[in-house]
N, CA, C and O atoms as a Tinker XYZ file with bonds, in Angstrom:
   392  protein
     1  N    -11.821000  -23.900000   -4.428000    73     2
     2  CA   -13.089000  -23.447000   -3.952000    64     1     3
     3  C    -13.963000  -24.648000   -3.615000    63     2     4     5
     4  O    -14.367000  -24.701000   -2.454000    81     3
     5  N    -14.277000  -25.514000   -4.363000    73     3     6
     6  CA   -15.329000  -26.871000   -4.418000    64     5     7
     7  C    -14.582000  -27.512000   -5.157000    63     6     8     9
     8  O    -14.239000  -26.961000   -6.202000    81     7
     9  N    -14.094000  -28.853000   -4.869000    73     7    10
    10  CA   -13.353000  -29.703000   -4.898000    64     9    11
    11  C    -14.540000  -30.935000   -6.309000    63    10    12    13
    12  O    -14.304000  -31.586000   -7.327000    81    11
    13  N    -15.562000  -30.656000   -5.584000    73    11    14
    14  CA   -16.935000  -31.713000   -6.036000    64    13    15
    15  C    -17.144000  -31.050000   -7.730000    63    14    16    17
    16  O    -17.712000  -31.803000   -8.522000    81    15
    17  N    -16.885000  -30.274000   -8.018000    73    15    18
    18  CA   -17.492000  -29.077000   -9.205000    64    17    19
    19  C    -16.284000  -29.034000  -10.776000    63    18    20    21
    20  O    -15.231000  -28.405000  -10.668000    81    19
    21  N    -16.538000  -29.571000  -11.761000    73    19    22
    22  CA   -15.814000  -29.460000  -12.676000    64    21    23
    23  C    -15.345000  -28.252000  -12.888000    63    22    24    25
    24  O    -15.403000  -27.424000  -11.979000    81    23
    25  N    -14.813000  -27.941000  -14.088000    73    23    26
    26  CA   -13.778000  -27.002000  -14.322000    64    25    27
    27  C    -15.172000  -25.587000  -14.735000    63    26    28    29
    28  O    -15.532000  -24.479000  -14.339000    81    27
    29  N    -15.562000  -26.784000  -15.929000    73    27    30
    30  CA   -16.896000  -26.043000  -16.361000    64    29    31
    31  C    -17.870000  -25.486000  -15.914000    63    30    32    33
    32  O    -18.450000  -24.471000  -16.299000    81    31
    33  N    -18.115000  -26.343000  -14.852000    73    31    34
    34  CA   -19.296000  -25.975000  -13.544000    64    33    35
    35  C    -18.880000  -24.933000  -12.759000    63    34    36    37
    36  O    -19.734000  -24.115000  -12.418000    81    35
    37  N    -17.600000  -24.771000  -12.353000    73    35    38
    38  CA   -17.201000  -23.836000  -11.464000    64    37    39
    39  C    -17.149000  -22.453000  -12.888000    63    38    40    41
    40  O    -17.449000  -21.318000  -12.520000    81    39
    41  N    -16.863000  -22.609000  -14.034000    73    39    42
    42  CA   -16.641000  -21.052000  -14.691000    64    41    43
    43  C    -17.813000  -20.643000  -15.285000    63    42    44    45
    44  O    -17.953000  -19.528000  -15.786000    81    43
    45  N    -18.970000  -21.804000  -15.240000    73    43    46
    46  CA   -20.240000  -21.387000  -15.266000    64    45    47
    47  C    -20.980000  -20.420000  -14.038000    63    46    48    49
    48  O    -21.492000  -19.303000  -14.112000    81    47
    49  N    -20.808000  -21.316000  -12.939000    73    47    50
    50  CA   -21.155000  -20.904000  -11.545000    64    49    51
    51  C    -20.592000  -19.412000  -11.120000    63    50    52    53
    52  O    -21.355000  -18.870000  -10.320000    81    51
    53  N    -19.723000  -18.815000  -11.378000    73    51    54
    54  CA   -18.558000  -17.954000  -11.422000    64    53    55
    55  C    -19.326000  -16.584000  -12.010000    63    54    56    57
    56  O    -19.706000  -15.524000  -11.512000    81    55
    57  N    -19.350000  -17.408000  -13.821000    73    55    58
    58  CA   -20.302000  -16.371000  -14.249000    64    57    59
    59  C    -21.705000  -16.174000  -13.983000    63    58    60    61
    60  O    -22.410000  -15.241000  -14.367000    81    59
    61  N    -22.016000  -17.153000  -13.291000    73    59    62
    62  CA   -23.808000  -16.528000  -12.683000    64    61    63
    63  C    -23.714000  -15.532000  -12.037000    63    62    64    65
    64  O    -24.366000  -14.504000  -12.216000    81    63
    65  N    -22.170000  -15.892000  -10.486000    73    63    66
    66  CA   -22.043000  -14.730000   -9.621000    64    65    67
    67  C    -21.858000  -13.314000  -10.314000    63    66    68    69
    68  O    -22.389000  -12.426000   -9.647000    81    67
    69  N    -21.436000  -13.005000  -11.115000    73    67    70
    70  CA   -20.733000  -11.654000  -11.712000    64    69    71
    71  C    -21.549000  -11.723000  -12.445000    63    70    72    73
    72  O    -21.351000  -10.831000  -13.269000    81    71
    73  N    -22.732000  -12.464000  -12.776000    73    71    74
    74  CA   -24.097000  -11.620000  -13.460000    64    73    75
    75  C    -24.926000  -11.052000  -12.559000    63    74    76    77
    76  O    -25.395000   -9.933000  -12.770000    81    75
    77  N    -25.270000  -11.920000  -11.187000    73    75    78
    78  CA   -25.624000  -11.550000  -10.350000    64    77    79
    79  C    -25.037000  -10.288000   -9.587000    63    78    80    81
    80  O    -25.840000   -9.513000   -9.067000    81    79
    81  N    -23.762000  -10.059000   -9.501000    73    79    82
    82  CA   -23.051000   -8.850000   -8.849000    64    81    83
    83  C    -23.903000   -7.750000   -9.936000    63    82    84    85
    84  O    -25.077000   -7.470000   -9.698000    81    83
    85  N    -23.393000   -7.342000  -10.784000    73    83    86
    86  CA   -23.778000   -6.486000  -11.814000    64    85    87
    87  C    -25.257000   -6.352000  -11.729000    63    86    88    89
    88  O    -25.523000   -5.252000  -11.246000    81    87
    89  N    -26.332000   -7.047000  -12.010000    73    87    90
    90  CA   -27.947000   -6.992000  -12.221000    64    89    91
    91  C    -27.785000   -6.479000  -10.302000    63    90    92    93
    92  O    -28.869000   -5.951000  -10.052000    81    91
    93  N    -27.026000   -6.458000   -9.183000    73    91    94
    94  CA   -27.495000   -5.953000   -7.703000    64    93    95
    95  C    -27.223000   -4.626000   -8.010000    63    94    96    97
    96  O    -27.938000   -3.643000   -7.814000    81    95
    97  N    -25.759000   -4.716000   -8.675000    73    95    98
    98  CA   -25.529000   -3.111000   -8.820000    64    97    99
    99  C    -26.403000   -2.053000   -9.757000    63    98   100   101
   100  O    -26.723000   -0.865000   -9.753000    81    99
   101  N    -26.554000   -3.055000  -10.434000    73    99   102
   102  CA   -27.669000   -1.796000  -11.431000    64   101   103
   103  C    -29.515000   -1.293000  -10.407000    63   102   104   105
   104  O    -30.144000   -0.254000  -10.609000    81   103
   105  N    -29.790000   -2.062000   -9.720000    73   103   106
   106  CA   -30.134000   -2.002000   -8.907000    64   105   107
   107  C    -30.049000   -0.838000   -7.797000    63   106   108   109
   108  O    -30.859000    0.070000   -7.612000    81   107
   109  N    -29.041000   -1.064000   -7.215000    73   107   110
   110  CA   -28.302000   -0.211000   -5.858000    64   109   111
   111  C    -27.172000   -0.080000   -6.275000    63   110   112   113
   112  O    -26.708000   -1.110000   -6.765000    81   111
   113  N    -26.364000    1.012000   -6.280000    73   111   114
   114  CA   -25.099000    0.591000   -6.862000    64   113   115
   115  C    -24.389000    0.555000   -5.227000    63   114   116   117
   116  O    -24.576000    1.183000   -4.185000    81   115
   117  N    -23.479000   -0.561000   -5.676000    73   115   118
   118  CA   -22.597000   -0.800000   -4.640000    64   117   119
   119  C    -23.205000   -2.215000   -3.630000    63   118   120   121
   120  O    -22.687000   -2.788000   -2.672000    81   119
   121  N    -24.586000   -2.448000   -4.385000    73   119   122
   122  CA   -25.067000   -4.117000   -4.018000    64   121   123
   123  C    -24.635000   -5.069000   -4.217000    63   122   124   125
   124  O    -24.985000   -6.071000   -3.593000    81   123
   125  N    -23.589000   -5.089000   -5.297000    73   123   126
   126  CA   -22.754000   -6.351000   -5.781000    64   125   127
   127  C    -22.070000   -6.303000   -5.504000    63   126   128   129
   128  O    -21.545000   -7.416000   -5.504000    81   127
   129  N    -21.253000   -5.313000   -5.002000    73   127   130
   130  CA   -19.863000   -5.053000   -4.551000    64   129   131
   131  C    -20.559000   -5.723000   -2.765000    63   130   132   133
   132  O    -19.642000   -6.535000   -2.638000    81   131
   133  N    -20.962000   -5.825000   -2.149000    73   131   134
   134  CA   -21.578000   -6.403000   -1.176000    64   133   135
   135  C    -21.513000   -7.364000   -1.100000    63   134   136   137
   136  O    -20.796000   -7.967000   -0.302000    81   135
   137  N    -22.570000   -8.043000   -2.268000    73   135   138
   138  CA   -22.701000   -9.284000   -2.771000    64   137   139
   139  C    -21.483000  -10.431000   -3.347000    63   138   140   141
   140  O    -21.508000  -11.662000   -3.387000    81   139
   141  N    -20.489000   -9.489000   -3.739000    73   139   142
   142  CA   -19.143000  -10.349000   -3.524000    64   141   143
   143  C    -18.628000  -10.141000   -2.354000    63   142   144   145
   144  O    -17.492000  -10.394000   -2.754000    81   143
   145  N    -18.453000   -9.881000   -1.166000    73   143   146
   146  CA   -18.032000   -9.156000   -0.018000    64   145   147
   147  C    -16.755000   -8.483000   -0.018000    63   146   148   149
   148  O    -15.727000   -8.772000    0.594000    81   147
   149  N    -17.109000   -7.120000   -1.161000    73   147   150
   150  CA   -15.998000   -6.712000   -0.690000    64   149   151
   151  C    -17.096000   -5.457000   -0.085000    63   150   152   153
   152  O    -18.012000   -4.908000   -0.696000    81   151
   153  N    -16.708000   -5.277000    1.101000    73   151   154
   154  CA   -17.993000   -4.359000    2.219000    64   153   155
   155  C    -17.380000   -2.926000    1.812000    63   154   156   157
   156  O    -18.095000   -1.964000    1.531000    81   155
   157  N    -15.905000   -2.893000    1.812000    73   155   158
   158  CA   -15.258000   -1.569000    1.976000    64   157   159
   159  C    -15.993000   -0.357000    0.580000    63   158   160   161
   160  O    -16.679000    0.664000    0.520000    81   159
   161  N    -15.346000   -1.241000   -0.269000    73   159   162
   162  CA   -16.196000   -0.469000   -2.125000    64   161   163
   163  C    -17.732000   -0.361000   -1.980000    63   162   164   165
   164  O    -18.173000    0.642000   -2.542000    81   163
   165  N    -18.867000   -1.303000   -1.241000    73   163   166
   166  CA   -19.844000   -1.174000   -1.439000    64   165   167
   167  C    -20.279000    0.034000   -0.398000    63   166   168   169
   168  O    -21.188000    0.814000   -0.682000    81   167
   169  N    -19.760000    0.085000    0.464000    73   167   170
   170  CA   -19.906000    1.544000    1.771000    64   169   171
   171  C    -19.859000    2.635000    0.973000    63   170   172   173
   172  O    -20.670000    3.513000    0.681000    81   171
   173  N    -18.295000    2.300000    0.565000    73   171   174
   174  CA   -18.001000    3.999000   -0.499000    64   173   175
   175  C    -18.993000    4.022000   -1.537000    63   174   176   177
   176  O    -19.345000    5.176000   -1.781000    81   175
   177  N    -19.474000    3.288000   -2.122000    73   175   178
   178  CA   -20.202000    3.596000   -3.566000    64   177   179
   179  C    -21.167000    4.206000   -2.981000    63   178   180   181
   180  O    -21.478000    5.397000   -3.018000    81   179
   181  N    -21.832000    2.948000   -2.194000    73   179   182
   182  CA   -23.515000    3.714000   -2.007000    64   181   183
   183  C    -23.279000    5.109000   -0.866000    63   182   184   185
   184  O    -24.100000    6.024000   -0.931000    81   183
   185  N    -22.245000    5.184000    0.048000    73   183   186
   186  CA   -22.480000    6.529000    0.372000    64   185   187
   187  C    -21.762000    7.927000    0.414000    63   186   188   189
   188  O    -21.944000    8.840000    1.220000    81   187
   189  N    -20.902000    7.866000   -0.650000    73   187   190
   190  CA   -20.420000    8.538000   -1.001000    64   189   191
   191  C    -20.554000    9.002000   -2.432000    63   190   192   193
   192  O    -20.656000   10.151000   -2.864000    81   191
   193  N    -20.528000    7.704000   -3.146000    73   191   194
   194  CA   -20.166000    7.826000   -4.881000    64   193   195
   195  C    -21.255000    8.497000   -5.491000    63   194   196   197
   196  O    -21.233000    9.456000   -6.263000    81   195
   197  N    -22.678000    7.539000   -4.808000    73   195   198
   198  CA   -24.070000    7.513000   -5.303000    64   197   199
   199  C    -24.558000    9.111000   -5.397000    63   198   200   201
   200  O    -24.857000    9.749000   -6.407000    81   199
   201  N    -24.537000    9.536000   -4.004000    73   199   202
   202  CA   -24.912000   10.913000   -3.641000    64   201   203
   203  C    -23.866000   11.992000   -4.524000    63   202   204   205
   204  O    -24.359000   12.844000   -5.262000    81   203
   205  N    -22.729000   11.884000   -4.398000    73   203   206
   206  CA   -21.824000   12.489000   -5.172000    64   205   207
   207  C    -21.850000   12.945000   -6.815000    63   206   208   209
   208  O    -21.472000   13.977000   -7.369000    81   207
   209  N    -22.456000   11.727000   -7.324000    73   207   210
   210  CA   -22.325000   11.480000   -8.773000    64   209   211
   211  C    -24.161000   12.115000   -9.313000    63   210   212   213
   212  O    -24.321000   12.654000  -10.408000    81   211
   213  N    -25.242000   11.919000   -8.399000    73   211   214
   214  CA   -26.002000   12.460000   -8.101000    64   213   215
   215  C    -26.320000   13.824000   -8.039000    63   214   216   217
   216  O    -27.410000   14.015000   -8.579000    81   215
   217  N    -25.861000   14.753000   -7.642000    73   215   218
   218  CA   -25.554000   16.433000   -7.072000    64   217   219
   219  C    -24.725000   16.426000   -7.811000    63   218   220   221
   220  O    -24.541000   17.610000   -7.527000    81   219
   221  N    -23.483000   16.108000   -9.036000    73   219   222
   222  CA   -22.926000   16.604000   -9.920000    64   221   223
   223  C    -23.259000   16.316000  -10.969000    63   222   224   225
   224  O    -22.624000   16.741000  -11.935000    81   223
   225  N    -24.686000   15.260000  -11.180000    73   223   226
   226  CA   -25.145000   14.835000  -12.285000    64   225   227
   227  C    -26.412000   15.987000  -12.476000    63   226   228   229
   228  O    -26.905000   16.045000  -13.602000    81   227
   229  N    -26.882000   16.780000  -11.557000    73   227   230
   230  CA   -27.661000   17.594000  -11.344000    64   229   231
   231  C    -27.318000   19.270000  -11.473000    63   230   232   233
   232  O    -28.064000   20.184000  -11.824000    81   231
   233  N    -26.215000   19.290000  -11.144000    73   231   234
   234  CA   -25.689000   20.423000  -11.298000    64   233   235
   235  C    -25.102000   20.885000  -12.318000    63   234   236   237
   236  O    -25.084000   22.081000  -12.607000    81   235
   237  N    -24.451000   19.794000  -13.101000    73   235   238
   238  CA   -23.863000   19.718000  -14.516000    64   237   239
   239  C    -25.035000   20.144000  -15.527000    63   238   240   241
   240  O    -24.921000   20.999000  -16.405000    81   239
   241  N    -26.326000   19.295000  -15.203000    73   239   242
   242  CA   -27.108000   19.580000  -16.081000    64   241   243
   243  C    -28.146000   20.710000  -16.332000    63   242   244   245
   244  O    -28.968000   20.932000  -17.221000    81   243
   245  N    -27.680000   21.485000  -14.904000    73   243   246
   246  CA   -28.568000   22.934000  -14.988000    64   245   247
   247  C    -27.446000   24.146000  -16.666000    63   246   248   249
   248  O    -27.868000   24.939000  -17.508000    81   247
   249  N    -25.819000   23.533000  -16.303000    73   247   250
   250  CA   -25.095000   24.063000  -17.166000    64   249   251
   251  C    -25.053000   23.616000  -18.455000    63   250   252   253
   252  O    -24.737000   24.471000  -19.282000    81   251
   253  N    -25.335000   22.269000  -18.949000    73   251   254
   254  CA   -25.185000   21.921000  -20.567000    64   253   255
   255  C    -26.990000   21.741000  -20.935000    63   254   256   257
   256  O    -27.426000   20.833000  -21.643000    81   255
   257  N    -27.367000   22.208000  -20.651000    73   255   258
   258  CA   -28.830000   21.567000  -21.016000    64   257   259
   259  C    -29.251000   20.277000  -20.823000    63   258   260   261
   260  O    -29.687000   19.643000  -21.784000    81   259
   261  N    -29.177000   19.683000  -19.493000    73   259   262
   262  CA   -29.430000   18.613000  -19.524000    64   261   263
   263  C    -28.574000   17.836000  -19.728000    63   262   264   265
   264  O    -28.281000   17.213000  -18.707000    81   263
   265  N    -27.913000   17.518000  -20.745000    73   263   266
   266  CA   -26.761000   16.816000  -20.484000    64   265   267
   267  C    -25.862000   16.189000  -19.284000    63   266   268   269
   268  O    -25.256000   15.119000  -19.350000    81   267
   269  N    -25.906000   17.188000  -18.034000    73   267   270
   270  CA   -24.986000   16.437000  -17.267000    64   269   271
   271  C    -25.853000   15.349000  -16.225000    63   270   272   273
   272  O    -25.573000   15.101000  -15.053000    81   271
   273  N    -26.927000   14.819000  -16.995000    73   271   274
   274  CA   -27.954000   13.751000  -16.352000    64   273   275
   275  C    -27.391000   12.587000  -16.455000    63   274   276   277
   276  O    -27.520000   11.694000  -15.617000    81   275
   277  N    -26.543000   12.489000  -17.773000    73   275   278
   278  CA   -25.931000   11.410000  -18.447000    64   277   279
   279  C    -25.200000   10.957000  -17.514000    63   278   280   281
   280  O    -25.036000    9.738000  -17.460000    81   279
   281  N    -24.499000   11.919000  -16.425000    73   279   282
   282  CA   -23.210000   11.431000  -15.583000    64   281   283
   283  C    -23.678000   10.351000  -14.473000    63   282   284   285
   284  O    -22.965000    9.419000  -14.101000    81   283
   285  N    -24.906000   10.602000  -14.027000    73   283   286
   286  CA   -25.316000    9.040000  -13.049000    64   285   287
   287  C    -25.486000    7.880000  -13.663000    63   286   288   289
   288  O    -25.312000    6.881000  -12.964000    81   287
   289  N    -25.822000    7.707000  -14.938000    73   287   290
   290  CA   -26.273000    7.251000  -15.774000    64   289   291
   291  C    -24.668000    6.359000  -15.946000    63   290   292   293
   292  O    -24.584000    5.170000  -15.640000    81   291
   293  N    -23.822000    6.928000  -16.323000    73   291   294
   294  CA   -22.236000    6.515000  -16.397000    64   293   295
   295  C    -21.925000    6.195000  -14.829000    63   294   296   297
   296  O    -21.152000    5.237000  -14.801000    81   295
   297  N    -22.075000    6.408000  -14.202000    73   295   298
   298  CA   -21.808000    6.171000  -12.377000    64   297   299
   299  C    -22.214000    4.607000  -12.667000    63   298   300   301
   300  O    -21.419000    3.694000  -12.892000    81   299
   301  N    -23.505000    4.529000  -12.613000    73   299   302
   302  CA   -24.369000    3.234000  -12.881000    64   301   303
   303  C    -23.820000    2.522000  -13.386000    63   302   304   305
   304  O    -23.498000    1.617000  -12.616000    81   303
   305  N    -23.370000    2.335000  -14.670000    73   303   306
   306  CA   -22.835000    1.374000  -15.611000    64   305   307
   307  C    -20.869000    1.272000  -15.310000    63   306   308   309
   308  O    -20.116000    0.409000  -15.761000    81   307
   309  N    -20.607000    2.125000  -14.673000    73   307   310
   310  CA   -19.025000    1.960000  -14.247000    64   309   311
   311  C    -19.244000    1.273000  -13.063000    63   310   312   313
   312  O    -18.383000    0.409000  -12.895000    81   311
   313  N    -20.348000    1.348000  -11.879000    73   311   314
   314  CA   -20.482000    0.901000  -10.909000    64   313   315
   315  C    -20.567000   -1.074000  -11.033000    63   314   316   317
   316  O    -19.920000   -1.985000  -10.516000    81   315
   317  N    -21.825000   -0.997000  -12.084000    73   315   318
   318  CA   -22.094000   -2.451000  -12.909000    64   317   319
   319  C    -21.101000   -3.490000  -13.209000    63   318   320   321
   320  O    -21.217000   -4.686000  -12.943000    81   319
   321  N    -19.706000   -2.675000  -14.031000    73   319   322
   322  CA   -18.736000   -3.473000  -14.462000    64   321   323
   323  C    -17.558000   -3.850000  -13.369000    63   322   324   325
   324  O    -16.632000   -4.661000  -13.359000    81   323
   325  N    -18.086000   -2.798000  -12.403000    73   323   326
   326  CA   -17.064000   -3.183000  -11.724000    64   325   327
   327  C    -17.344000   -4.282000  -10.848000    63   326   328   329
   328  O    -16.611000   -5.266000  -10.750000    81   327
   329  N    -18.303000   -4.128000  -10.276000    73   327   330
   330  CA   -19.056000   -5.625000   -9.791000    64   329   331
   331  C    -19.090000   -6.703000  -10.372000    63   330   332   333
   332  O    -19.063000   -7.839000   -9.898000    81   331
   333  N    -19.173000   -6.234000  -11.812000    73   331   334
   334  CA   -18.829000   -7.753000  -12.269000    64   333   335
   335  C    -17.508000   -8.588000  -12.473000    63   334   336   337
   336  O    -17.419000   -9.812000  -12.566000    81   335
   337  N    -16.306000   -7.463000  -12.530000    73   335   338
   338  CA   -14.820000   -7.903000  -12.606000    64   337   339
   339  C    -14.698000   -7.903000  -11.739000    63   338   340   341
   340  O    -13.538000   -8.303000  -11.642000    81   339
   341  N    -15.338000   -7.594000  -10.003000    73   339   342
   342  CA   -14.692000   -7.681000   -8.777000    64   341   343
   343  C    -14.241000   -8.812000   -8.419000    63   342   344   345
   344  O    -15.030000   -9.670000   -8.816000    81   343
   345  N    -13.088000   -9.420000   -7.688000    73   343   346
   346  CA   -12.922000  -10.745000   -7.202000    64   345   347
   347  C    -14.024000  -10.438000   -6.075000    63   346   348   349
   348  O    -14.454000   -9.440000   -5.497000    81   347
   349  N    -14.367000  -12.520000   -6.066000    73   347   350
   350  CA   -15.414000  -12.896000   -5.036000    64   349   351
   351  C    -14.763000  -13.442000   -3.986000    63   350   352   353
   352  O    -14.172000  -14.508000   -3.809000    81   351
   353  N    -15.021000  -12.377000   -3.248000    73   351   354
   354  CA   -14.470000  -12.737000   -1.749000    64   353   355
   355  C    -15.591000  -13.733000   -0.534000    63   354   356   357
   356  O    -15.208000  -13.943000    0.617000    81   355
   357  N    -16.763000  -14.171000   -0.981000    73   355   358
   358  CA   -17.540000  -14.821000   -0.484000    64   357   359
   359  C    -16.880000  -16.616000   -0.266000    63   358   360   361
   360  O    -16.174000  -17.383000   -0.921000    81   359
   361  N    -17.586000  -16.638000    0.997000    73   359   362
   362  CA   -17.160000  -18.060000    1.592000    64   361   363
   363  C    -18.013000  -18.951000    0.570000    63   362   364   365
   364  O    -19.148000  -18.473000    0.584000    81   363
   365  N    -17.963000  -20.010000   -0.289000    73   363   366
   366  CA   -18.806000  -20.793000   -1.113000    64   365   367
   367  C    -19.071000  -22.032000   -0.209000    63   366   368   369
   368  O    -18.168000  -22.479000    0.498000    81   367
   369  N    -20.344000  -22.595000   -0.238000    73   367   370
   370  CA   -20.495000  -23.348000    0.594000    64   369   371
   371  C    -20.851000  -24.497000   -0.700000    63   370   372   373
   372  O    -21.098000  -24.184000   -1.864000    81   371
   373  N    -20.801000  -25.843000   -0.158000    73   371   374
   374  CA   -20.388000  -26.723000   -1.109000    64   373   375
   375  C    -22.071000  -27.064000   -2.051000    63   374   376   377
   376  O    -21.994000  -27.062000   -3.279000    81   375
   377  N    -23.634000  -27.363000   -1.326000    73   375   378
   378  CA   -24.419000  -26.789000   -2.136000    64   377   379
   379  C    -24.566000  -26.108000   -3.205000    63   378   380   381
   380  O    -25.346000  -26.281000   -4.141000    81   379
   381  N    -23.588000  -25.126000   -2.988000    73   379   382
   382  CA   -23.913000  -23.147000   -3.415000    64   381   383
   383  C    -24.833000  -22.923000   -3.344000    63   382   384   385
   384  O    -25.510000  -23.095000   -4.359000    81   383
   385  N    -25.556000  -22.346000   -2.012000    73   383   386
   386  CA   -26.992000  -22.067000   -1.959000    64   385   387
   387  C    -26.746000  -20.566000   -2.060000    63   386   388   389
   388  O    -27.676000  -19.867000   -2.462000    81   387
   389  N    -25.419000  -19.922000   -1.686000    73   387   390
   390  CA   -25.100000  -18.533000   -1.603000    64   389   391
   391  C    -24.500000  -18.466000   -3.009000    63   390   392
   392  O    -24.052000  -17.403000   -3.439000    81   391
C-alpha cells in the first residue's frame, strides 16, 4: 500500500479507516461501505436493506408490542460491523489525506 509507512503506522492507519467506516455507517448505513469503495453493498444497504429493515421493523412492532423496533436497531449495528470488517478497496494516496 505505502512503502514510506511502518508496519505499525499502516495497522494503526487501517484501524482509523474501519473506525471511520463503522462511525459513517452508524450514521447512514451503507456510508462506510462507500467509504471503503465497495459501491455495490453500499447501493444495496441504503436502498434496499435500509427501507426494508425499516417497514419490517414497523410492522413487526404493531405485532409484539413494540418489540419489532429493535429490528432496525440490529440492521444498524450488523450494518456497522460490517463496514468495519469490510476490505478497503480505496486507492491510498501516499499523504493519506483520504
Amino acid at each position: 500500500m505505502n512503502d514510506l509507512l511502518t508496519t505499525r503506522e499502516q495497522t494503526e492507519l487501517n484501524r482509523e479507516h474501519d473506525v471511520m467506516a463503522a462511525a459513517l455507517s452508524v450514521m447512514l448505513p451503507g456510508a462506510g461501505h462507500f467509504y471503503k469503495a465497495q459501491y455495490g453493498a453500499g447501493l444495496a444497504i441504503l436502498l434496499i436493506g435500509l427501507p426494508f429493515s425499516l417497514w419490517m421493523g414497523i410492522l413487526l412492532s404493531l405485532a409484539t408490542l413494540g418489540l419489532g423496533l429493535l429490528l432496525p436497531v440490529a440492521f444498524w449495528a450488523m450494518v456497522a460491523t460490517s463496514a468495519y470488517f469490510a476490505e478497503d478497496r480505496r486507492k491510498h494516496h501516499i499523504a493519506n489525506v483520504l
